[in-house]
mmCIF file of the N, C-alpha and C atoms, coordinates in Angstrom:
data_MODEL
# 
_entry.id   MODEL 
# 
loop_
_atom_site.group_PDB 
_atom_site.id 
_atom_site.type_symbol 
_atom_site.label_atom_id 
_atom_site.label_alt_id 
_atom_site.label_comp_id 
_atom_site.label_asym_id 
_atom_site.label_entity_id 
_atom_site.label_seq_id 
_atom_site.pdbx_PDB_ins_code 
_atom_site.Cartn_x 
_atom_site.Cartn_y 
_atom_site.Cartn_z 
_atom_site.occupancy 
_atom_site.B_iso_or_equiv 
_atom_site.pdbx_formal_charge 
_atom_site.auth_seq_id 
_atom_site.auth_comp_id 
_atom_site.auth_asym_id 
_atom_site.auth_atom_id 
_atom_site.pdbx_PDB_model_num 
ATOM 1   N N  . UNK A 1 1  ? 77.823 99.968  108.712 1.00 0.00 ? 1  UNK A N  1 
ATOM 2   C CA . UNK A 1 1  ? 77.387 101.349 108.628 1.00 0.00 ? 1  UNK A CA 1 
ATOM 3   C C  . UNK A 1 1  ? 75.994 101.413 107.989 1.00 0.00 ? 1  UNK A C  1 
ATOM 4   N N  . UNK A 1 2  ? 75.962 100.888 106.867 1.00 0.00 ? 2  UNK A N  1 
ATOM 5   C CA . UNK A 1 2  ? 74.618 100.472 106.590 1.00 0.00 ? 2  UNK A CA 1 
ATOM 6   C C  . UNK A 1 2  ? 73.221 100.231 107.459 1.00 0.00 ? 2  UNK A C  1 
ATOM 7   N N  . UNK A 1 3  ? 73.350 99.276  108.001 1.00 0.00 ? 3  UNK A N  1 
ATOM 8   C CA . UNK A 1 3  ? 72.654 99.435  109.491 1.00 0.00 ? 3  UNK A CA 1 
ATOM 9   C C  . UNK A 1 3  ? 72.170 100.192 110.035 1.00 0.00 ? 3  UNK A C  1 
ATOM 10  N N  . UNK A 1 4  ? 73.552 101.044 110.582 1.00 0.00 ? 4  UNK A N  1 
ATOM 11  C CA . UNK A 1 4  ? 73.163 102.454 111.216 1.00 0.00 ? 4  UNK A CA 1 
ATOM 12  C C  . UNK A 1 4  ? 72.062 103.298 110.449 1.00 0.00 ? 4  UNK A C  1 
ATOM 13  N N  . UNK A 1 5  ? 72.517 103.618 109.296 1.00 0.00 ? 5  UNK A N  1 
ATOM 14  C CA . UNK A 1 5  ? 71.791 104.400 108.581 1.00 0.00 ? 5  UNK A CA 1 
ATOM 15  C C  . UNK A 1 5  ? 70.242 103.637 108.358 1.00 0.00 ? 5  UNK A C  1 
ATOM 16  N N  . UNK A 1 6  ? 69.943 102.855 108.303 1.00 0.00 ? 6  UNK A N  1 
ATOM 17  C CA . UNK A 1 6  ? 68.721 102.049 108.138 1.00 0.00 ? 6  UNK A CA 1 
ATOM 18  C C  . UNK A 1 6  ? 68.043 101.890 109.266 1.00 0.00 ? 6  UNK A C  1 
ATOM 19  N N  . UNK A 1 7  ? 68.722 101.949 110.671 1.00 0.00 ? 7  UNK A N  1 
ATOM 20  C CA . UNK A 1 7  ? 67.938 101.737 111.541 1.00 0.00 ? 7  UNK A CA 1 
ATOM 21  C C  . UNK A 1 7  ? 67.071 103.244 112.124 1.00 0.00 ? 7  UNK A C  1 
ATOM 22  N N  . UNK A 1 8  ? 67.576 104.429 111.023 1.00 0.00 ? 8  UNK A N  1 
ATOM 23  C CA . UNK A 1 8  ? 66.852 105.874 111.313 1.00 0.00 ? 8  UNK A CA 1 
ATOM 24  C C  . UNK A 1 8  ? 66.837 106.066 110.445 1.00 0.00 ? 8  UNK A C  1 
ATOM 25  N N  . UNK A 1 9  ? 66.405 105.281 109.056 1.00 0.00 ? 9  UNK A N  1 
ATOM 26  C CA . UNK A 1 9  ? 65.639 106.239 107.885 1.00 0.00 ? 9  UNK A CA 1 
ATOM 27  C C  . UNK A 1 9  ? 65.856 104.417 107.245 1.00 0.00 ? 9  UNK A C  1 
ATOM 28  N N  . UNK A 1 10 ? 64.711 104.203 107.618 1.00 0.00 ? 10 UNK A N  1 
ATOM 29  C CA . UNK A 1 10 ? 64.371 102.894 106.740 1.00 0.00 ? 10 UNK A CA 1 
ATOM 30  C C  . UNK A 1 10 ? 64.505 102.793 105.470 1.00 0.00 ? 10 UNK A C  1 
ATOM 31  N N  . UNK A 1 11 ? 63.566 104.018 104.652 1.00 0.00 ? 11 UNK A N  1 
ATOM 32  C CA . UNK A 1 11 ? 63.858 103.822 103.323 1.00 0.00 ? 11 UNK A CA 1 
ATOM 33  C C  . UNK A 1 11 ? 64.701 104.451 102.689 1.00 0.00 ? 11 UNK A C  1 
ATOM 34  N N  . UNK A 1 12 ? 65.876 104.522 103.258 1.00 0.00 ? 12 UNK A N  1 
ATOM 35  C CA . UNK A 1 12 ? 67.114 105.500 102.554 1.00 0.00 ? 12 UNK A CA 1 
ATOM 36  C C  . UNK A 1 12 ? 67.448 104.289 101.593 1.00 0.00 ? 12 UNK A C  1 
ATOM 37  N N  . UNK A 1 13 ? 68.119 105.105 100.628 1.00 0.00 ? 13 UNK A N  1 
ATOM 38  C CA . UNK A 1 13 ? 68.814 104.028 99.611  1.00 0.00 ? 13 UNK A CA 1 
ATOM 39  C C  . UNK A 1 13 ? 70.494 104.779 99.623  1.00 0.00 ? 13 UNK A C  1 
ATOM 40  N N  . UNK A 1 14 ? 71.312 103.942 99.590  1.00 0.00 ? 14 UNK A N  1 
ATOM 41  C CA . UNK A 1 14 ? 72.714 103.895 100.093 1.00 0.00 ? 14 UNK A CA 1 
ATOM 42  C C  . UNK A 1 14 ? 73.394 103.171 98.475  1.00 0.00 ? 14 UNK A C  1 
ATOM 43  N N  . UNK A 1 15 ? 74.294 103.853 98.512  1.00 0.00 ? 15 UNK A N  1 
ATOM 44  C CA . UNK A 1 15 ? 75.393 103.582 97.164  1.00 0.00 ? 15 UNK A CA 1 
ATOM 45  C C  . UNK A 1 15 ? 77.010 103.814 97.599  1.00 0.00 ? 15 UNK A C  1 
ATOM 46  N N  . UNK A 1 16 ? 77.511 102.739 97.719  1.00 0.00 ? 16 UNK A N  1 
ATOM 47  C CA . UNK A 1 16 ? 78.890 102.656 98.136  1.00 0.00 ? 16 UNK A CA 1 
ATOM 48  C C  . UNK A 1 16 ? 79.630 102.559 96.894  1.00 0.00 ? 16 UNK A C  1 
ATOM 49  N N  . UNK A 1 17 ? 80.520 103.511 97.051  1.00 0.00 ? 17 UNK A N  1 
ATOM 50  C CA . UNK A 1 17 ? 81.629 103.640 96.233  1.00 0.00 ? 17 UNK A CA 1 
ATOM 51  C C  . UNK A 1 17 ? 83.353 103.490 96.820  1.00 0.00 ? 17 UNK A C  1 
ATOM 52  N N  . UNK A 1 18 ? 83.815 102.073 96.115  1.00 0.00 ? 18 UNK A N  1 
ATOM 53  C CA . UNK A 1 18 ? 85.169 102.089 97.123  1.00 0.00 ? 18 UNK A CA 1 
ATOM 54  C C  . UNK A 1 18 ? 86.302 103.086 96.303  1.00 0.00 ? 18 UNK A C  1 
ATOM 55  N N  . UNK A 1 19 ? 86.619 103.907 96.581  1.00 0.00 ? 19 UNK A N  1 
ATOM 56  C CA . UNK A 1 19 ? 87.597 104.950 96.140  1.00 0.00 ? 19 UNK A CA 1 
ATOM 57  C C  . UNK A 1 19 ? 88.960 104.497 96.260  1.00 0.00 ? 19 UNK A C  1 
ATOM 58  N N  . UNK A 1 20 ? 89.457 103.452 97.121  1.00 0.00 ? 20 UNK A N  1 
ATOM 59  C CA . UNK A 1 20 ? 90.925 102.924 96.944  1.00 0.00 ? 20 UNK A CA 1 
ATOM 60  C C  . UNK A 1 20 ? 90.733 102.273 98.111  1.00 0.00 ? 20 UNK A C  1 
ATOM 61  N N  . UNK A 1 21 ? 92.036 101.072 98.732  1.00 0.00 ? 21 UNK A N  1 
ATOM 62  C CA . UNK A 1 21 ? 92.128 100.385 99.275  1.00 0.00 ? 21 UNK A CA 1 
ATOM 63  C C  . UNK A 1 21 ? 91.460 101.140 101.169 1.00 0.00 ? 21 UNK A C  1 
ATOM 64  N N  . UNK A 1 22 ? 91.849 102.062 101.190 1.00 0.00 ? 22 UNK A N  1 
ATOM 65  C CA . UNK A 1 22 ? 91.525 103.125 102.359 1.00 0.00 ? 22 UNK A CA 1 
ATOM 66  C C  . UNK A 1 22 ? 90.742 103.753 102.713 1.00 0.00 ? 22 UNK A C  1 
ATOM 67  N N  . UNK A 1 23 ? 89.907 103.993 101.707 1.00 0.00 ? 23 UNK A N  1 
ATOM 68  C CA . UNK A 1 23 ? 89.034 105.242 101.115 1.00 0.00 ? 23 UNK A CA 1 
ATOM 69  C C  . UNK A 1 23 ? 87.351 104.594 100.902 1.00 0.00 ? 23 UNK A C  1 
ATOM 70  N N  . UNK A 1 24 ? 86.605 104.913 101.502 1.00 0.00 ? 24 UNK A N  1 
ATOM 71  C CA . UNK A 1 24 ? 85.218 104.757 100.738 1.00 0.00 ? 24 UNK A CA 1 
ATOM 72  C C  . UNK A 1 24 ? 83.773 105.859 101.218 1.00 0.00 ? 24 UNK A C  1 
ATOM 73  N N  . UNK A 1 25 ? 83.240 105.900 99.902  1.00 0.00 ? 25 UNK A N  1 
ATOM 74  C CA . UNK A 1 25 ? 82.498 106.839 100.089 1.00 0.00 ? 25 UNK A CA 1 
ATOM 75  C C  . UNK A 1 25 ? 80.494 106.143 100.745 1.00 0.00 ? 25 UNK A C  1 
ATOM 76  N N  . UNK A 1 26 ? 79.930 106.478 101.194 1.00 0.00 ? 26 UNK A N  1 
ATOM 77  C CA . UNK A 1 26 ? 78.632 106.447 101.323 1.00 0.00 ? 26 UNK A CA 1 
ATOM 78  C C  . UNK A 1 26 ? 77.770 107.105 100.456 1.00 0.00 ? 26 UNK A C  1 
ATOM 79  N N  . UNK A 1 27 ? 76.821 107.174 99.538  1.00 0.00 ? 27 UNK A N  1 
ATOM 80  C CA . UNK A 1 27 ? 76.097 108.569 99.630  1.00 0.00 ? 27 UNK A CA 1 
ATOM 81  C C  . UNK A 1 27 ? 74.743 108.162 99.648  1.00 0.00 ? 27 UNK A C  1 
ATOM 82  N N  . UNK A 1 28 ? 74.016 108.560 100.412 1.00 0.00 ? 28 UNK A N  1 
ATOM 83  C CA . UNK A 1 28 ? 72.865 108.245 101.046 1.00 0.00 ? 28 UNK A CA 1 
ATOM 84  C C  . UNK A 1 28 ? 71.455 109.116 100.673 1.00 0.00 ? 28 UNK A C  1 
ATOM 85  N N  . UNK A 1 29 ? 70.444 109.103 100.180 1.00 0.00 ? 29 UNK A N  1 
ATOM 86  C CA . UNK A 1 29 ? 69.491 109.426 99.310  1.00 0.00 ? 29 UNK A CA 1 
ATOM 87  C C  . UNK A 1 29 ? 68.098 109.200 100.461 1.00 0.00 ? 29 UNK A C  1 
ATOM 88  N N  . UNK A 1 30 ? 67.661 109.905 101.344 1.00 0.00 ? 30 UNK A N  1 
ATOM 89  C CA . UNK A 1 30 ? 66.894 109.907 102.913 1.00 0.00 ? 30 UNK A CA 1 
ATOM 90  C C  . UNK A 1 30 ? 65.995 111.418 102.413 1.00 0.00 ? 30 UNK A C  1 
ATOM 91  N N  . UNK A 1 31 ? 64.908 110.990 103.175 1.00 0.00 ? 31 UNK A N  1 
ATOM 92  C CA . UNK A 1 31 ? 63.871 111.707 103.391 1.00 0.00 ? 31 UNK A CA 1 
ATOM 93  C C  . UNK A 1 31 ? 64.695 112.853 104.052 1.00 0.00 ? 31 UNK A C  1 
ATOM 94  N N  . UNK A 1 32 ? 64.238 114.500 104.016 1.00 0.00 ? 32 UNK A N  1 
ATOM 95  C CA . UNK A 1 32 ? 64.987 115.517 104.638 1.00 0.00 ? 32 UNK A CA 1 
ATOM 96  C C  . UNK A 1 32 ? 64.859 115.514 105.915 1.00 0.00 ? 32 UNK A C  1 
ATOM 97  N N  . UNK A 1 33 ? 63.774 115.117 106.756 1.00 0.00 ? 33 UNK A N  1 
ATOM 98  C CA . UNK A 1 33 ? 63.969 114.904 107.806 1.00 0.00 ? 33 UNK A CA 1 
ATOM 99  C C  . UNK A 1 33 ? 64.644 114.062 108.671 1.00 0.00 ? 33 UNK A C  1 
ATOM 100 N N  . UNK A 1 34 ? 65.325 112.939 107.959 1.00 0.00 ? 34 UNK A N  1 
ATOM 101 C CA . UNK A 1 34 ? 66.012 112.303 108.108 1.00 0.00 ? 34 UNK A CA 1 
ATOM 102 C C  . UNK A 1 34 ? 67.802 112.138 109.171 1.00 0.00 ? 34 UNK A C  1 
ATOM 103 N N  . UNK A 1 35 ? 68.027 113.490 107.934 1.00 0.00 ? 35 UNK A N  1 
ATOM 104 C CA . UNK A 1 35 ? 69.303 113.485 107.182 1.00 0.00 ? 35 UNK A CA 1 
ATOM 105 C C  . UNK A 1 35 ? 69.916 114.261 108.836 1.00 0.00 ? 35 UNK A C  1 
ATOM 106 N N  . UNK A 1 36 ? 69.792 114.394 109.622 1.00 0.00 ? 36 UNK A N  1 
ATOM 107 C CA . UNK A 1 36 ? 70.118 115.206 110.865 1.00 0.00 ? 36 UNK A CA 1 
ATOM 108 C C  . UNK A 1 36 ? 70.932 113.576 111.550 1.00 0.00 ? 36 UNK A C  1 
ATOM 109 N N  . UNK A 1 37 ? 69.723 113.057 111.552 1.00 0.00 ? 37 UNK A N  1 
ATOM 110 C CA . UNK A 1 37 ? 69.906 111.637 112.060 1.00 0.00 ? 37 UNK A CA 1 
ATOM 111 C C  . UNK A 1 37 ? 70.705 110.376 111.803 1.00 0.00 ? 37 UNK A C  1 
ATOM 112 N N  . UNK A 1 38 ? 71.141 110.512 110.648 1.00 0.00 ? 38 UNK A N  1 
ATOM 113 C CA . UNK A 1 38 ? 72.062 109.933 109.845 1.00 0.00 ? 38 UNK A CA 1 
ATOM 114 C C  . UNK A 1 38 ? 72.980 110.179 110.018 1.00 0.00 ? 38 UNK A C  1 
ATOM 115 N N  . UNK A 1 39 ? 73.201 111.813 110.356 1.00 0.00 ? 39 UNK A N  1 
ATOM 116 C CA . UNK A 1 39 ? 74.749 112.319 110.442 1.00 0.00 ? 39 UNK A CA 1 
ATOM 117 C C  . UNK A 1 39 ? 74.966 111.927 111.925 1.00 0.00 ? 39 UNK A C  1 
ATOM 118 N N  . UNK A 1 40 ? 73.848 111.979 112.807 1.00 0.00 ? 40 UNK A N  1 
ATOM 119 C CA . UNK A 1 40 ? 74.473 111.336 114.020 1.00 0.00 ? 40 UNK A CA 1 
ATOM 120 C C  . UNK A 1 40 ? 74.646 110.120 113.920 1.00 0.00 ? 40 UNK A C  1 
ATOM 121 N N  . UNK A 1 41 ? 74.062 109.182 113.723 1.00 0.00 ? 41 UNK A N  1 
ATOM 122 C CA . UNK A 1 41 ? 74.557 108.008 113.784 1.00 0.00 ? 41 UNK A CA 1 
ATOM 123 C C  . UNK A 1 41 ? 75.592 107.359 112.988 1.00 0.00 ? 41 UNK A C  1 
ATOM 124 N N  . UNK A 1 42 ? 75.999 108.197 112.079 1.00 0.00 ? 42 UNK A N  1 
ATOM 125 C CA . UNK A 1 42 ? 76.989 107.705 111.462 1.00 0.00 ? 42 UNK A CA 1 
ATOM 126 C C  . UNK A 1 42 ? 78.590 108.516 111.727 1.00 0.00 ? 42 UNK A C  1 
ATOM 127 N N  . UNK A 1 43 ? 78.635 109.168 112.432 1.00 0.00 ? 43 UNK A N  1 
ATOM 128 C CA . UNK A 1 43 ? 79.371 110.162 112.543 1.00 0.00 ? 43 UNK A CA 1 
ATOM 129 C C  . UNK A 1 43 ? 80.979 109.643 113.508 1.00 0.00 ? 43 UNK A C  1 
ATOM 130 N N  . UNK A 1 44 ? 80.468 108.886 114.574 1.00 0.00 ? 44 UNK A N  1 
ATOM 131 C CA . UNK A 1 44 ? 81.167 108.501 115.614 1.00 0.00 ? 44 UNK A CA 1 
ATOM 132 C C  . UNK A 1 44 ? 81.840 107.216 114.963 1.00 0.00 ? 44 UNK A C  1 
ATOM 133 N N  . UNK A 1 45 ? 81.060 106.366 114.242 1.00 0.00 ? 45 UNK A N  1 
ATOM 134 C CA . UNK A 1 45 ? 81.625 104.940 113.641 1.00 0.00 ? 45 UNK A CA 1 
ATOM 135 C C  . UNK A 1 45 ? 82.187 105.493 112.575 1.00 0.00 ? 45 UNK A C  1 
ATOM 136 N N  . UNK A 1 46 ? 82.157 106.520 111.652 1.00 0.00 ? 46 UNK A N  1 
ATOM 137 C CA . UNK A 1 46 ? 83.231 106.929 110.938 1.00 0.00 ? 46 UNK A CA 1 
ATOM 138 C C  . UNK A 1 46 ? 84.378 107.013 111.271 1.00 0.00 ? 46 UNK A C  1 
ATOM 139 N N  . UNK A 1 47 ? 84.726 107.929 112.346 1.00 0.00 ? 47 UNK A N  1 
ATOM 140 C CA . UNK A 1 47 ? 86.059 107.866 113.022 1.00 0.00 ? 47 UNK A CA 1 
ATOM 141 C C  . UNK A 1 47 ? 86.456 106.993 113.878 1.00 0.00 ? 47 UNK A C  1 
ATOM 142 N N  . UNK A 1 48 ? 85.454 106.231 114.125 1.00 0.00 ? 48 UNK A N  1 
ATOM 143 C CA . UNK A 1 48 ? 86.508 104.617 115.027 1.00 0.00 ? 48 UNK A CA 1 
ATOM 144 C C  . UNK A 1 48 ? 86.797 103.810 113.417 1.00 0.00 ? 48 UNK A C  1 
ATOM 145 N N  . UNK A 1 49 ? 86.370 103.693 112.294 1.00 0.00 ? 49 UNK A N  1 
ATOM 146 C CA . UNK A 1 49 ? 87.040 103.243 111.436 1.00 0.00 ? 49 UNK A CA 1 
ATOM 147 C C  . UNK A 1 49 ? 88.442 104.179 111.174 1.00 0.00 ? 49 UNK A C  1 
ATOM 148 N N  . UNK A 1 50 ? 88.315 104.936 110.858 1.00 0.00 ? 50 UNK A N  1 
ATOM 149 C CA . UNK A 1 50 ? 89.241 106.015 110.467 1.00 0.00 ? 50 UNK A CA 1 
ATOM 150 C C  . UNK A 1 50 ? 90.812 106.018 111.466 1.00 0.00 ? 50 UNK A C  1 
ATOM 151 N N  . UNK A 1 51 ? 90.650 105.921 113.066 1.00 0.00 ? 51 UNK A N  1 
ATOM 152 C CA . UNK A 1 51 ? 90.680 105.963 114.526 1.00 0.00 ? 51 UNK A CA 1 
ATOM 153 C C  . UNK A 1 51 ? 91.583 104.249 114.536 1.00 0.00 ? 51 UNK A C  1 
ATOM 154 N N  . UNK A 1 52 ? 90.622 103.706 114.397 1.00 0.00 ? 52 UNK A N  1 
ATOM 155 C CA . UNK A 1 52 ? 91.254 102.462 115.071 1.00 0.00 ? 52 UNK A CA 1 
ATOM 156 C C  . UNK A 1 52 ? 91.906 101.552 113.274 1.00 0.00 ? 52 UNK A C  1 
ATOM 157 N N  . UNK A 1 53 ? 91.074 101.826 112.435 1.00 0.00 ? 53 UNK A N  1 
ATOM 158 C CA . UNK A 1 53 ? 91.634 100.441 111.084 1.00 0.00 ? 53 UNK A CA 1 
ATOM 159 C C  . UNK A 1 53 ? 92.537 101.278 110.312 1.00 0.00 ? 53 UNK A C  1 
ATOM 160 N N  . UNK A 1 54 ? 92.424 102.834 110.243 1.00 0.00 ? 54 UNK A N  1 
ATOM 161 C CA . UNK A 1 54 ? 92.967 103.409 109.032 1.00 0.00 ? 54 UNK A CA 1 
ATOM 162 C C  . UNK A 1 54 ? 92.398 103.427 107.910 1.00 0.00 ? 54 UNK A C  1 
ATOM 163 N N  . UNK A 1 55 ? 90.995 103.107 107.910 1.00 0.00 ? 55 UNK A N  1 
ATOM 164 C CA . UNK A 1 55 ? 90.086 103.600 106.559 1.00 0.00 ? 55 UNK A CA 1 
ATOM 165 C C  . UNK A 1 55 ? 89.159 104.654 106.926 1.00 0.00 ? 55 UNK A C  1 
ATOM 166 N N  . UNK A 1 56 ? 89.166 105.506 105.538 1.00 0.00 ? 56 UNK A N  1 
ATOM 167 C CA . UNK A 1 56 ? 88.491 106.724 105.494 1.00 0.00 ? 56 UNK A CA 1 
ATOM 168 C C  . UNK A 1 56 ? 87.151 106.285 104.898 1.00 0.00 ? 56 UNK A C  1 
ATOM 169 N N  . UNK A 1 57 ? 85.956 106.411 105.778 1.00 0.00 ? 57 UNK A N  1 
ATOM 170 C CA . UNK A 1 57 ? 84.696 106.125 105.109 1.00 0.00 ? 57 UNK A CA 1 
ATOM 171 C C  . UNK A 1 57 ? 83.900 107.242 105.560 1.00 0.00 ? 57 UNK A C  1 
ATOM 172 N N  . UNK A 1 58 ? 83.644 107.766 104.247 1.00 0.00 ? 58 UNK A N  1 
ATOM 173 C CA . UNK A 1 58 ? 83.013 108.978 104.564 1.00 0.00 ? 58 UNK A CA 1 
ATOM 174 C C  . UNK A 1 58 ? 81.097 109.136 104.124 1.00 0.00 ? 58 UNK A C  1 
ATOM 175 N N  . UNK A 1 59 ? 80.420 109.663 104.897 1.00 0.00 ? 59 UNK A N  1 
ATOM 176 C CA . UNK A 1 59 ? 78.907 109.509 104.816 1.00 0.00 ? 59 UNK A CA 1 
ATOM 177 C C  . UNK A 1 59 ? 78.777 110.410 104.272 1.00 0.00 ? 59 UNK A C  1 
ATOM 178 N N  . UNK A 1 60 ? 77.492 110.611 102.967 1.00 0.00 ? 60 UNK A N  1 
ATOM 179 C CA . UNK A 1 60 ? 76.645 112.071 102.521 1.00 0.00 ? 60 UNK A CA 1 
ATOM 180 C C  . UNK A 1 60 ? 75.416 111.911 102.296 1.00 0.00 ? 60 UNK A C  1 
ATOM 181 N N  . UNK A 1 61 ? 74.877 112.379 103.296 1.00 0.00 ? 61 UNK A N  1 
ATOM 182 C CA . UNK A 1 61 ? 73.520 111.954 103.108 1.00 0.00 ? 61 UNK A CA 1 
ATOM 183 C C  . UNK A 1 61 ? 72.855 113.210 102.397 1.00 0.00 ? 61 UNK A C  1 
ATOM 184 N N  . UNK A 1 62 ? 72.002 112.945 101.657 1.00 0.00 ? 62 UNK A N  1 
ATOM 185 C CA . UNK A 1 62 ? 71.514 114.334 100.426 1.00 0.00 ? 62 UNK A CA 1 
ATOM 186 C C  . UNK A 1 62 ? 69.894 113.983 100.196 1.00 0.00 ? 62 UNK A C  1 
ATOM 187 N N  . UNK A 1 63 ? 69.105 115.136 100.297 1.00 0.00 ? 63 UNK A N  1 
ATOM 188 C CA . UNK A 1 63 ? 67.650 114.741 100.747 1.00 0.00 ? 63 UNK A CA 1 
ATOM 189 C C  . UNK A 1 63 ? 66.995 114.025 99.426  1.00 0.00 ? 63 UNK A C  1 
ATOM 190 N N  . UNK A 1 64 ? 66.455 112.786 99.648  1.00 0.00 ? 64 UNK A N  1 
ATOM 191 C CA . UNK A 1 64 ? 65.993 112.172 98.447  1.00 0.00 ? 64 UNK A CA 1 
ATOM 192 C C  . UNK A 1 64 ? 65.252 113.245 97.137  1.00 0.00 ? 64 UNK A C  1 
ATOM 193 N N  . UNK A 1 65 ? 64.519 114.169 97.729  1.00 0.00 ? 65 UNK A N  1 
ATOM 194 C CA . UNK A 1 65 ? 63.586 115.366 96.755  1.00 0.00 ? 65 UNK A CA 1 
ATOM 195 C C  . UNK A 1 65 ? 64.465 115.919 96.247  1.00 0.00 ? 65 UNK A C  1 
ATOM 196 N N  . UNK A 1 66 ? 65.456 116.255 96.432  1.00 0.00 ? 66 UNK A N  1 
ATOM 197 C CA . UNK A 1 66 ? 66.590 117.003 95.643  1.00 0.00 ? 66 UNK A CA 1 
ATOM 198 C C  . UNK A 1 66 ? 68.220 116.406 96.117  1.00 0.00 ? 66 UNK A C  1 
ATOM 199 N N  . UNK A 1 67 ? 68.224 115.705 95.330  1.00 0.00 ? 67 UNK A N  1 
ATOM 200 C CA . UNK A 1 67 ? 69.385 115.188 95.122  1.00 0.00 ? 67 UNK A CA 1 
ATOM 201 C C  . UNK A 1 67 ? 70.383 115.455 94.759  1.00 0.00 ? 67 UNK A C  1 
ATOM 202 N N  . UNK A 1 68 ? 71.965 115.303 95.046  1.00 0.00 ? 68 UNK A N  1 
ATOM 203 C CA . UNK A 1 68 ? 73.037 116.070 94.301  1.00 0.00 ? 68 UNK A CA 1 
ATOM 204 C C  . UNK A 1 68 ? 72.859 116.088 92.766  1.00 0.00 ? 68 UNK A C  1 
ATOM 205 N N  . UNK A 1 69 ? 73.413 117.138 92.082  1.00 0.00 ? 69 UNK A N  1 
ATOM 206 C CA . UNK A 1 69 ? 73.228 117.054 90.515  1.00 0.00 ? 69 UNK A CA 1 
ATOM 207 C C  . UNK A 1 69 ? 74.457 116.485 89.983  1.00 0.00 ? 69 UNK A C  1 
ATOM 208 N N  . UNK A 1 70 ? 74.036 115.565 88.674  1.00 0.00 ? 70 UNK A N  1 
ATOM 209 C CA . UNK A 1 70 ? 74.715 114.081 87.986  1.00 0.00 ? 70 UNK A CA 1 
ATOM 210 C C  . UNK A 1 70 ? 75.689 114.913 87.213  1.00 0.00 ? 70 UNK A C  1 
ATOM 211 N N  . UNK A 1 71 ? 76.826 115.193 86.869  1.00 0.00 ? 71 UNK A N  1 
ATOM 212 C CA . UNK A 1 71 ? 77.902 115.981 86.053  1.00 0.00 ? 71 UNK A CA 1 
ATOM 213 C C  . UNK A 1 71 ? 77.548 114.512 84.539  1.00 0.00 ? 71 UNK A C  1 
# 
């Protein structure tokens, strides 16, 4: 998945978080123009994981200039 996301926003920076044996999160830090592109390409290989293995890997891509806020 990584990949994907790199091969349409080169300098994204990506932070995987495994949430449980099933479960993992993406969250992806991309230029705003980006972030359209990301969700396509990552969108379809989400659910053939999900689809065919039974893991939930979920993408968020959030525009590097404003980033989700840190609790």
């Amino acid at each position: 998945m990584q990949g994907k996301i790199l091969a349409v926003s080169p300098g994204a920076q990506i932070k995987l978080v495994k949430m449980s044996e099933e479960e993992a999160r993406l969250s992806v830090l991309a230029p705003a123009g980006d972030l359209e592109a990301i969700k396509s390409a990552t969108f379809q290989p989400a659910m053939d994981y999900l689809n065919k293995e039974g893991f939930d890997l979920q993408v968020f891509p959030y525009d590097k200039d404003a980033p989700p806020l840190k609790y």
